[in-house]
Each structure stands twice: as C-alpha cells, then as structure tokens.
C-alpha positions, 0 to 999 in steps of 0.5 A: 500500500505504502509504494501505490501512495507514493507512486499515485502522490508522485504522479499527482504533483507531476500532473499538477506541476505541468497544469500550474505553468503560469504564475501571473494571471490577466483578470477581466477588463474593466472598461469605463469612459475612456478608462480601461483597467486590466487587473494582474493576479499572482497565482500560488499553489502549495501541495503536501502529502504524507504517509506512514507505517508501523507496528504498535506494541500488540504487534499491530500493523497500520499504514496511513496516508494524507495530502492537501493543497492550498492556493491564493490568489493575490491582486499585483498590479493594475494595467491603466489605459486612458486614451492611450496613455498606458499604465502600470500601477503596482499594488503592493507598492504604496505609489501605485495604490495610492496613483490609482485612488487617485483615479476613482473619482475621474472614473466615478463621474463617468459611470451614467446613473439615472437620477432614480436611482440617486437618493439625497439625504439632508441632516 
C-alpha cells in the first residue's frame, strides 16, 4: 500500500506541476469612459502529502496516508489605459495604490446613473 501512495502522490504533483505553468494571471477588463483597467493576479499553489507505517506494541500493523493543497490568489498590479496613455500601477507598492485612488473619482463621474436611482439625504 505504502509504494501505490507514493507512486499515485508522485504522479499527482507531476500532473499538477505541468497544469500550474503560469504564475501571473490577466483578470477581466474593466472598461469605463475612456478608462480601461486590466487587473494582474499572482497565482500560488502549495501541495503536501504524507504517509506512514508501523507496528504498535500488540504487534499491530497500520499504514496511513494524507495530502492537501492550498492556493491564493493575490491582486499585483493594475494595467491603466486612458486614451492611450498606458499604465502600470503596482499594488503592493504604496505609489501605485495610492496613483490609482487617485483615479476613482475621474472614473466615478463617468459611470451614467439615472437620477432614480440617486437618493439625497439632508441632516
């Protein structure tokens, strides 16, 4: 049992490893006005298995076996397009954060919402 474990988990993460080639993912367009905002996304992935066998003091024997993956997607960059002019505005780096804060309210005003839908409060 312990040797079909390993050749099965061997095989597995050799499938896997070829599957996972690409560590940096284009997101979905966003395109408002004349602003169009490409998301960039780092991809991880974390597999491990393991497994064992023995004999307890009664002369027992027990084999066992467990695996596990993990993966997390993480936001980089943002791709920024305004008429032409391109962009690229790093997110783990407090300039590009703060660059593209700074265009939200251009991109805000762009976006059409009938005045229906608008609610105004007064204190």
């Amino acid at each position: 049992m312990q040797t079909n474990f390993t050749e099965n988990t061997s095989a597995l993460f050799e499938k896997l490893e070829k599957f996972f080639t690409s560590k940096t993912v284009v997101g979905e367009t966003i395109v408002v006005g004349d602003v169009t905002l490409i998301p960039m996304i780092n991809i991880s992935f974390g597999l491990g298995t393991g497994s064992g066998d023995g004999t307890d003091e009664k002369g027992n024997k027990g084999v066992g076996g467990g695996g596990g993956v993990g993966a997390k997607a993480t936001p980089t960059a943002i791709i920024a397009i305004t008429n032409g002019k391109v962009e690229v505005l790093p997110i783990n780096q407090r300039g590009g954060l703060e660059k593209l804060l700074d265009m939200v309210p251009d991109i805000v005003s762009k976006i059409n919402i009938p005045n229906s839908e608008c609610t105004k409060t007064e204190e």
